[in-house]
N, C-alpha and C positions, 0 to 999 in steps of 0.2 A: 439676244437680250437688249436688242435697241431702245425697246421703249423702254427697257428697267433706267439703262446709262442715263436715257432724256430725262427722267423724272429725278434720279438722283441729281443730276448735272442742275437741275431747273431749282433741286431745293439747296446747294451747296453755293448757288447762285444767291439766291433768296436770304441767306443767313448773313453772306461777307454786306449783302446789299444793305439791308437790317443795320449791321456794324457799322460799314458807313456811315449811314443816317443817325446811328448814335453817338459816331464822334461829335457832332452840332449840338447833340444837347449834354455832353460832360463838360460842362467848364468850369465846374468847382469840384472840390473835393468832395462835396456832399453829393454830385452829381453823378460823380464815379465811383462811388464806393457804395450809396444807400439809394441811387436813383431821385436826390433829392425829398426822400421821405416821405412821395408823394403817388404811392399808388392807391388807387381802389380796389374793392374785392375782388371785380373778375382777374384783373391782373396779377393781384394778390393771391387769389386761392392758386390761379394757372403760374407761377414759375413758381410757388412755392410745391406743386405736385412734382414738378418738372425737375427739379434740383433736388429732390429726394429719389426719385423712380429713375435709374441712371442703369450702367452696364449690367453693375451686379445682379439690378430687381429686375433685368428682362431678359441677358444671357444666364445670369446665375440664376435668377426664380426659375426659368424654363429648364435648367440644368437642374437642379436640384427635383423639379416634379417630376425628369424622366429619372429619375437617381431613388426618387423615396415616392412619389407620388403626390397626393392631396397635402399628404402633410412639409412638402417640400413650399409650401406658399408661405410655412411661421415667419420666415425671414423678413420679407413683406410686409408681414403682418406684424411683426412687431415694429418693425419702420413707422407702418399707422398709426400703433397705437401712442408712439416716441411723439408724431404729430400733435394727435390728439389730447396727449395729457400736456403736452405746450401751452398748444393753445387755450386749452380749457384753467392753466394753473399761473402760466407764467409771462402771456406773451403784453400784455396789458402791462405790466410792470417794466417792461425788458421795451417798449413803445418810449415809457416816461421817458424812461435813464436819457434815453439820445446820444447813445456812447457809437459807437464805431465798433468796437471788438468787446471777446469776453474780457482781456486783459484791463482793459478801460474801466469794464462794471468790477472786477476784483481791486483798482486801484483807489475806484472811488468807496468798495466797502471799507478795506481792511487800509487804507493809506501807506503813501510810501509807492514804490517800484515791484509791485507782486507783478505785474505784468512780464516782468524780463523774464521770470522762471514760467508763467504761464503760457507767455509766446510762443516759448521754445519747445512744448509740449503742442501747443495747439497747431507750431508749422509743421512737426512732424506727422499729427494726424494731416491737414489740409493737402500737402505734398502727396502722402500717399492715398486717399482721397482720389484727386487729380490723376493719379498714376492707373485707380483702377477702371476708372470709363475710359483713358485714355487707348488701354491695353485692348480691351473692348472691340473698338476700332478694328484690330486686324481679323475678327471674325466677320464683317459685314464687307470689307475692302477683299478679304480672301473670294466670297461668293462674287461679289461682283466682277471682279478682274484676274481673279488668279492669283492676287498679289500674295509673295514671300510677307509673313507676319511682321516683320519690322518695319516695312514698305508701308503697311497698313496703319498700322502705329504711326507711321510718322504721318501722312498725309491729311487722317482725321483731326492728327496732335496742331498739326499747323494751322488749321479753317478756325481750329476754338480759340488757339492762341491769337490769333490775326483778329478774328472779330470783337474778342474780351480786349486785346489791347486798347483797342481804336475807341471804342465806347463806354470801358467800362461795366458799371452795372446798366448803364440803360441801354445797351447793348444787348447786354446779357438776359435782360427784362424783357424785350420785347421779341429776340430770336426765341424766347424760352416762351411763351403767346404762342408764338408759328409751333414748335414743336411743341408743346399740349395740346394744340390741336390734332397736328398728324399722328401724333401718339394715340391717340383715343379710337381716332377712325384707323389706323392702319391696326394695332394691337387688337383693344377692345373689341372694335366693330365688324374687322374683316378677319387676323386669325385664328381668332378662338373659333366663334361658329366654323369656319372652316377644318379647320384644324379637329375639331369635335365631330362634326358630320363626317371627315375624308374616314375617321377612325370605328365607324358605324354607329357613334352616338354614344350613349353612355351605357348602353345594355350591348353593345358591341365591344367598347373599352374593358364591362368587366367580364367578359369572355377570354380577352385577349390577355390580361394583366391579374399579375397575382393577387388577392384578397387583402394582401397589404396596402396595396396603392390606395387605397379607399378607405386606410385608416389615417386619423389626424395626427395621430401620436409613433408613426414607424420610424419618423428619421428620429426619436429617440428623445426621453423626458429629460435628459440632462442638456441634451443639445436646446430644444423649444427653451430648457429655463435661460441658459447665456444666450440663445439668439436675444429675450429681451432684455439680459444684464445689459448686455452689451451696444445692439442695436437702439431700444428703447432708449435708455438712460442717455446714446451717447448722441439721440436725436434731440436729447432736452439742453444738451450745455456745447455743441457743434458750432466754431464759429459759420461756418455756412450756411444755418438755418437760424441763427439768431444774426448776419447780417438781411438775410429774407426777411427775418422781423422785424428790424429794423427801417425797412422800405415800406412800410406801409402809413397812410396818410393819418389815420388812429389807431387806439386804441382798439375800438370796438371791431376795425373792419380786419387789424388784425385776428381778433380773435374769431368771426364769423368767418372767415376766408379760409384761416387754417383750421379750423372744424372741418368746412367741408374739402380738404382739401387731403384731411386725415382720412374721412370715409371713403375719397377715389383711389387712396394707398392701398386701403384693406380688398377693396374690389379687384387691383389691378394685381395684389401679389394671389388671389385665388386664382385670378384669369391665364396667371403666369405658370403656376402649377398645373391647371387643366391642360395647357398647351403643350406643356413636358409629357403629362402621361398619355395624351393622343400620340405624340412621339414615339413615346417609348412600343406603345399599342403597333405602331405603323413600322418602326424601322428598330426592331427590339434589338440587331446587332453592330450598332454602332460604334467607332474604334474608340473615339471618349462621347460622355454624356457633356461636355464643352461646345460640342458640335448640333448639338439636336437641333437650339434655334436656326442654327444656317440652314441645316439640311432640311426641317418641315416647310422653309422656306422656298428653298427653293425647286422644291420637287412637288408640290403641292399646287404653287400661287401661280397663274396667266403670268407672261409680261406685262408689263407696267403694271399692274395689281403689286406683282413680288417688289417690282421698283419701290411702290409708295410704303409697305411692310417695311422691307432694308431702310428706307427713309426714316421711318417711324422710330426704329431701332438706333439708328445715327443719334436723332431726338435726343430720345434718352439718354445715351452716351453723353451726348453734346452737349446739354442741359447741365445735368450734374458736373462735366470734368468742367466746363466754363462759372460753375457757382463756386466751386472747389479752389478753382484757379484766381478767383480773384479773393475769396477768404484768405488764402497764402499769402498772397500778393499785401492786403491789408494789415494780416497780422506780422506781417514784414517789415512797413513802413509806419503802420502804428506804432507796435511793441515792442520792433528789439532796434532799427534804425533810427528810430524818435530818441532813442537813451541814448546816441552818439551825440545828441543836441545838436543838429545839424536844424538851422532856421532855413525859412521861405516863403517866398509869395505864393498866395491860391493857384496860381498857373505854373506856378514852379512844383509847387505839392502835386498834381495832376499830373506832371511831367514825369517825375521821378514814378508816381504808380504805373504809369504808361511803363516805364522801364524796368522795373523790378517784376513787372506779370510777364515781359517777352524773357524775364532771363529763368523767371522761375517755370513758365511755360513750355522750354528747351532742357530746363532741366529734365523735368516730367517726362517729355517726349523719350528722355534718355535713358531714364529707370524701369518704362514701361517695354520698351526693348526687351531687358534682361530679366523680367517678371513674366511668368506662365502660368497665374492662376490669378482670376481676376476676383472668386472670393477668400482666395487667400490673404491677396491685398488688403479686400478690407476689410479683412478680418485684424491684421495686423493694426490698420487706421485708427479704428474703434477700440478694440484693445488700448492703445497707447492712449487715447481719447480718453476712454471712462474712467481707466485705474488710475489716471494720472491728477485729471481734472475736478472728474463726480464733487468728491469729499469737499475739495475746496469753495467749490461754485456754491451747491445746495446748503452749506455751510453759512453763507455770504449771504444768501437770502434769507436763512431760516433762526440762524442761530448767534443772538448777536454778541458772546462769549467769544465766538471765535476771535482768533487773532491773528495779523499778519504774520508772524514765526511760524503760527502752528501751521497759515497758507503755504508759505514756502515749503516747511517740512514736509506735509502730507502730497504737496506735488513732487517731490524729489525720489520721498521713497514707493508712492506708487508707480510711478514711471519704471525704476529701477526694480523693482520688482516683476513686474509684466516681463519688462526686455530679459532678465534674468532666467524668468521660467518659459521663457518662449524659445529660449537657447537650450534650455533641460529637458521639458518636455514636446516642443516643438507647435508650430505657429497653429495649429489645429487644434489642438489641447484646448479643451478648457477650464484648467489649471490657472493659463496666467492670470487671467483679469478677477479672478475669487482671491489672489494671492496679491494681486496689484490692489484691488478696494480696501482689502484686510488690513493691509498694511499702511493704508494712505487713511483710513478712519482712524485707526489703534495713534497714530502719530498724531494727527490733526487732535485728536481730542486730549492726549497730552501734552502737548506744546502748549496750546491753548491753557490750559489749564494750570500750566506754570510760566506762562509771562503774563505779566499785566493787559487788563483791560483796555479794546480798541477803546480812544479818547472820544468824549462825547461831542467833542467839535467835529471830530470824522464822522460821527455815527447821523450828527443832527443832518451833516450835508447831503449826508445817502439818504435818510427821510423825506426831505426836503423836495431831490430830485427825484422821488418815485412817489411823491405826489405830482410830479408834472411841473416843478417849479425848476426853472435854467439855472443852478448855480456849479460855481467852476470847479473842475477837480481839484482838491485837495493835492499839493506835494510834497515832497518826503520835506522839503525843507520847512514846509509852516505846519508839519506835524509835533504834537507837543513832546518832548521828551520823554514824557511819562507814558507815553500811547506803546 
């Protein structure tokens, strides 16, 4: 496996090198957190595919297609279409704000400190997020070297921490360039046709594989509908993909970049499925369906061919836990350390992110240890994401009744809801997050309904700034009492 090592060695090189190069350009906070606001489409469409398409959608999609088959790609696919309806509904708006986090666009609708309750919903998705490409990691380090799973975790855990520290998002931006590239050509280009032809095509596959695999609906219609409660919805209010929306130079280039950035989602969670069910076709007795992507892997591909695959794989892993990892990091030192009023200079703000992503990075590295299902992870992520958050956000843009009590509220008892029934029924179920919505709309809408109307001095400033006009966040204190 010499030339697998050189290639991996060559790209693992390539990424700290990348990080490097991005510490020179973070030197403000806008620098590090949103890339200074300043990307174009191609960069735009490529880390915003990159920072969606992570562990889950290329160990988990390929697991799940030898697991259900064709229809093991919804997960994917509802990812896209989470893209899709972004960009097409919300991301031109979400460009205006010019906020840093979701807590930020909540404080400037509903006035006041909603971010302290939203933070603490949004680091517990972002953390486990992080936790699940992290974990990732020990399937691609296992093939390569043999490494014990923790070994693997740790080693991948440390390149994304090391590089995201040093640079930032423009780090983060342009190692996530490198991997959409290798991503496309190692996945897309080299093993699906492989992986399809090794398995005799598709009139081979359905020789080999039950009449199910080739239905879209066998992993089951209750499953496809919370893949997109959950996935869908929780691609629309993520701070992870609304600070990617945030990095873009407009309005409009957000939105034409993430269009097509939705349609390479939808392609890549089919291509992920086809790749499980040649799998499954080829090595039908495998000890878990966890393992398929290593093993088509590696029993399939030449050296260095499997190197730049494994590479490709990293990619994705490294993309998302590095988008993941600096979301946490932001809503850290935005939303819940920014309430301790601790003041500072631009190089001091920078410093301190610098240090809250090595601590929250080690943390990560720590939890994915003790985690053994990487979509269980995010399953749990997303869960705490939608039941917690949905109500309030879509609330916040749509409905201007709402009120910060009823924000607070509907984020407390959705949360507590999910975690509750996730303890009952268990983290698989999809109980909690029908039981987490339920309860976080029923409250929001009566909360709201019995305290007074947000003040039209708060409501004029959110207007104001989602026309594109820079005026300052409102604070609890020059809020009017009657709000």
């Amino acid at each position: 496996m010499t030339g697998d090592y050189a290639v991996i060695a060559l790209y693992i090189a390539g990424m700290l090198g990348v990080g490097w190069y991005g510490l020179r350009l973070a030197k403000t906070k806008s620098d590090y957190l949103v890339a200074g606001r300043r990307l174009g489409w191609f960069m735009y469409s490529g880390t915003m595919s990159a920072v969606v398409l992570g562990g889950a959608s290329t160990v988990g999609g390929v697991k799940l297609g030898y697991t259900y088959g064709i229809s093991g790609a919804w997960l994917v696919l509802a990812i896209g279409v989470g893209i899709l309806v972004l960009h097409a509904v919300f991301a031109r708006r979400l460009v205006k704000l010019k906020v840093y986090t979701v807590g930020e666009m909540l404080d400037l609708r509903y006035g006041g400190n909603t971010s302290a309750v939203s933070g603490v919903v949004m680091w517990g998705y972002t953390l486990m997020l992080t936790v699940t490409s992290t974990l990732a990691f020990a399937t691609i380090f296992k093939v390569l070297f043999d490494l014990p799973n923790w070994a693997g975790i740790a080693v991948g855990g440390a390149i994304v921490v090391l590089y995201s520290v040093l640079g930032g998002m423009w780090s983060i931006t342009l190692t996530d360039i490198a991997q959409f590239v290798i991503k496309t050509i190692g996945i897309l280009a080299i093993l699906l046709p492989v992986a399809i032809s090794s398995a005799g095509g598709f009139s081979g596959m359905s020789e080999k594989l039950d009449a199910s695999f080739f239905s879209f609906t066998s992993i089951g219609t209750d499953t496809i509908v919370t893949y997109f409660v959950i996935y869908t919805f929780g691609l629309l209010i993520g701070q992870d993909i609304w600070q990617r929306v945030f990095t873009a130079r407009t309005p409009a280039i957000a939105t034409s970049g993430g269009i097509t950035s939705g349609v390479y989602c939808l392609v890549y969670g089919v291509a992920g499925a086809l790749i499980g069910m040649a799998a499954h076709a080829l090595y039908p007795d495998l000890g878990s369906a966890q393992d398929a992507f290593a093993t088509i892997v590696e029993r399939l591909l030449p050296t260095g061919v499997r190197g730049l695959v494994l590479a490709a794989a990293l990619s994705a892993m490294m993309s998302t836990a590095s988008g993941a990892l600096i979301a946490c990091s932001t809503t850290t030192t935005s939303d819940l350390l920014s309430k301790l009023g601790l003041k500072n200079t631009e190089t001091g703000e920078v410093r301190r992110n610098r240090i809250t992503t090595l601590v929250l990075g080690l943390v990560a590295i720590g939890i994915a240890m003790i985690v053994d299902d990487v979509v269980n992870a995010l399953t749990i992520a997303y869960d705490i994401l939608v039941g917690g958050l949905l109500v309030a956000i879509v609330g916040a843009l749509f409905w201007k009744r709402g009120t910060r009590q009823g924000a607070y509220a509907s984020m407390i008892a959705g949360t507590v809801s999910v975690v509750t029934f996730m303890i009952i029924d268990g983290v698989e179920a999809n109980t909690p997050i029908y039981w987490g919505l339920g309860a976080s709309l029923l409250v929001y809408l009566a909360v709201s309904f019995a305290t007074p109307r947000t003040s039209d001095s708060i409501l004029s400033v959110w207007t104001r700034r989602l026309n594109g006009e820079d005026t300052p966040v409102p604070t609890r204190e020059q809020e009017p009492a009657s709000a």
